[in-house]
N, C-alpha and C positions, 0 to 999 in steps of 0.2 A: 874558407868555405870552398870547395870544390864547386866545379860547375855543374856535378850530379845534381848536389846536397841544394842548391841554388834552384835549380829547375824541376827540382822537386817541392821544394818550398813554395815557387810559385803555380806551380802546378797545385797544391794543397788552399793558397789563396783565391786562387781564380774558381777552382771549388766549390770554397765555402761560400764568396762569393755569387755566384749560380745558384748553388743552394739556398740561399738566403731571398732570392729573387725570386726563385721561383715557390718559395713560399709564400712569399708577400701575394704571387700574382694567383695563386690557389684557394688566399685570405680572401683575397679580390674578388673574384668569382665567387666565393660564397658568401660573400657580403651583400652584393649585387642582386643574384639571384633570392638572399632571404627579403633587400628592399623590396624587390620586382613583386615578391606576393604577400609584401603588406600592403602594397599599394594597389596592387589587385582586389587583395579582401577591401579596401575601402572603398574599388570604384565596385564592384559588385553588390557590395550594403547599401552606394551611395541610390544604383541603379535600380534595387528594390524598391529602395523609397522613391525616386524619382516616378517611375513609369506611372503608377497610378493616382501621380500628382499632376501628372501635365497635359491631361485629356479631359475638353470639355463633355459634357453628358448632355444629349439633347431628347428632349422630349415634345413632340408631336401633341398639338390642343387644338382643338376649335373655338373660334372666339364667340361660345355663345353663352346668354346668361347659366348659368349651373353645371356649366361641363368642367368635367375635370379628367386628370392624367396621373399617373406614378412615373416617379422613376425611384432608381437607386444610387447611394453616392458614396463611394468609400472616401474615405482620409484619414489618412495616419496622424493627424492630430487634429484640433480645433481651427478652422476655417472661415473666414467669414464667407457669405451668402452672396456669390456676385453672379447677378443673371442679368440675362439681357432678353429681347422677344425677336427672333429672326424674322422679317417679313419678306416673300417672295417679290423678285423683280417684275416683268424684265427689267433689266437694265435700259438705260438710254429717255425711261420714263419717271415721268417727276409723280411725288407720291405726296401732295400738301397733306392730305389727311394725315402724313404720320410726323409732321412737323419740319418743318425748315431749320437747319441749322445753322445758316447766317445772320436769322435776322432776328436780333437781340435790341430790343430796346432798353433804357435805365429809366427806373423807379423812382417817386420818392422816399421809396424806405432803404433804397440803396441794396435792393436784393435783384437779382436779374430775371429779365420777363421776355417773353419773345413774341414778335410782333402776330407769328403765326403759328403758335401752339399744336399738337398733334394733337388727335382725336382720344382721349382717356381709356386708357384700359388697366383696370384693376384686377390681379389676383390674390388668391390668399393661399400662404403655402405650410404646411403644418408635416411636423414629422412624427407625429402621437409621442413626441417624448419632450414635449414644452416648448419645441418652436411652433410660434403661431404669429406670423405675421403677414398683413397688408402690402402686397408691392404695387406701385404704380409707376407706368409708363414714362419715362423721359418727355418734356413737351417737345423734344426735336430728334431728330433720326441722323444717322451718317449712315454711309454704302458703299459697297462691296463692289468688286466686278458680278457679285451674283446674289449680292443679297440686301435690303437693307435691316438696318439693326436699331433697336431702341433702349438703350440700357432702363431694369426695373430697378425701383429704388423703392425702401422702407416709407410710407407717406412721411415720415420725421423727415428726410433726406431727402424729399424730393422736390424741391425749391434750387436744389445745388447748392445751396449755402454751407451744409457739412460734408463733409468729408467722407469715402468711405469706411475708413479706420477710424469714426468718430461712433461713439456709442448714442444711443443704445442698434446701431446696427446689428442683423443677426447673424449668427453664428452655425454653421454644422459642428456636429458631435462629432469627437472623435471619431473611428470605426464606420460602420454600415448605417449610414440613413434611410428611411425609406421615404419618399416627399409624398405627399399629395399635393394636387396643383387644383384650384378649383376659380373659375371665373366670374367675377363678380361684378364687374362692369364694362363693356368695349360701344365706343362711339357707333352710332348707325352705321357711318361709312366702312365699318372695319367689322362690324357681326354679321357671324356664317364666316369668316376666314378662316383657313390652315394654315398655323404658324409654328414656331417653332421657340418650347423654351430653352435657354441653351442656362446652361449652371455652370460658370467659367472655372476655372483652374485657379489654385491659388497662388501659381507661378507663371511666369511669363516673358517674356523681352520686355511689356509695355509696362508690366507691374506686379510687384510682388508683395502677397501679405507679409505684416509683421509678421518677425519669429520663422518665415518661413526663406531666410536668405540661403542656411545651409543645403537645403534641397534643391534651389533655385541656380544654383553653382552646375549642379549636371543637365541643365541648358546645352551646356559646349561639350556633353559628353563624347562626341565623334572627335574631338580634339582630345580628349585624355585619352580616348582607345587608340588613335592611333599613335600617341605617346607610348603606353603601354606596349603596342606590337611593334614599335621600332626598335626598343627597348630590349625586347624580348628577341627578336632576330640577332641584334648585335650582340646579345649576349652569349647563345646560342653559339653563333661563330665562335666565339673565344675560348668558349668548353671547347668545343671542338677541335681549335688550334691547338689548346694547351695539350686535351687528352692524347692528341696525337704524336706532340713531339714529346709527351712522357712517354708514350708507348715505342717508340724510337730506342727512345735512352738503354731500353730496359730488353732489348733485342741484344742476344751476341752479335758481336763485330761480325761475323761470318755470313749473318744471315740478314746486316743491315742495310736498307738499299732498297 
């Protein structure tokens, strides 16, 4: 074999070669970019459903006998009913009427009792489409730099002894609720107040319903988007590099440079 025939052979290998490479790295790129927007469509479907799952709804009541309030509540699926009653501060001031939550004394029935109980407030919360239940007040409160808070419980549940994923707790409908809120009992100390119902989210860092772990995932959604645009920048670049040293390629010598 002559030194032509030789340098031409490998000249023909180093070719194919290249060629072969740079198909792979073209495969690459559009492998990348068809992952990059599936994974888009899942965080965008993920985002639909998340938003109107992770905002509590609060609604403004007076605690007086027969007043009542609306709100509206959407969810994308079946929910339980977690509320709690906002009570106005200030801060820095002790609120006994709405219970203490230190001080826990034991029973002899073995169920928990507390030594200084908050002042009773019952509402009853009905959605005209068969929820109709009795909530009352936590006998103790915890607090906020600006608020203190009483979680309501079903009177079933409100001992503490069950759980709030324990039946018969109740449930929002699918879709649009609409609540009524109607007050049916608040201790002397606490009638004539403006309070605040708050209808919690069914997600959360502290707690999340059954069934609802999928949706509870885009919690960290600022960490998958900025996955997504890092993702998406570097990809970018590499179109870029490639499209350009193919546009090189494909230049006459004359005009390369």
């Amino acid at each position: 074999m002559s030194a032509f025939d030789f340098a031409y052979a490998l000249g023909l290998a180093i070719s194919g070669r290249h060629e072969m490479w740079r198909t792979f790295f073209k495969l690459s790129l559009a492998v990348g970019w068809g992952l990059w927007l599936a994974a888009m469509a899942w965080f965008a479907l993920g985002m639909l459903r998340y938003i109107p799952s992770a905002d509590a709804t609060l609604t403004p009541i007076t605690l007086a006998l027969g007043q009542t309030a609306q709100a509206e509540v959407y969810r994308i699926r079946e929910a339980p009913l977690w509320m709690e009653a906002r009570f106005g501060g200030p801060m820095g001031r002790e609120r006994p009427e709405l219970g203490e939550y230190s001080t826990r004394a034991g029973a002899g029935d073995a169920l928990p009792r507390f030594a200084n109980p908050g002042e009773p407030v019952r509402i009853r919360v009905r959605d005209g489409k068969g929820l109709d239940v009795v909530l009352v007040a936590a006998p103790r409160s915890a607090a906020s730099a600006t608020h203190f808070y009483r979680k309501l419980w079903p009177e079933t549940h409100a001992d503490g002894a069950a759980r709030e994923s324990a039946p018969p707790f109740p449930a929002l409908a699918k879709g649009t609720s609409h609540l009524t809120f109607t007050v049916l009992a608040a201790g002397p100390a606490l009638l004539g107040e403006k309070i605040e119902l708050e209808i919690s989210a069914p997600i959360g860092l502290k707690r999340t319903a059954p069934g609802w772990d999928d949706v509870s995932a885009f919690i960290f959604w600022p960490f998958y988007a900025a996955i997504l645009g890092v993702w998406a920048l570097a990809w970018a670049g590499l179109t870029w590099w490639y499209r350009r040293r193919a546009g090189a390629r494909k230049r006459p010598p004359g005009l390369a440079g």
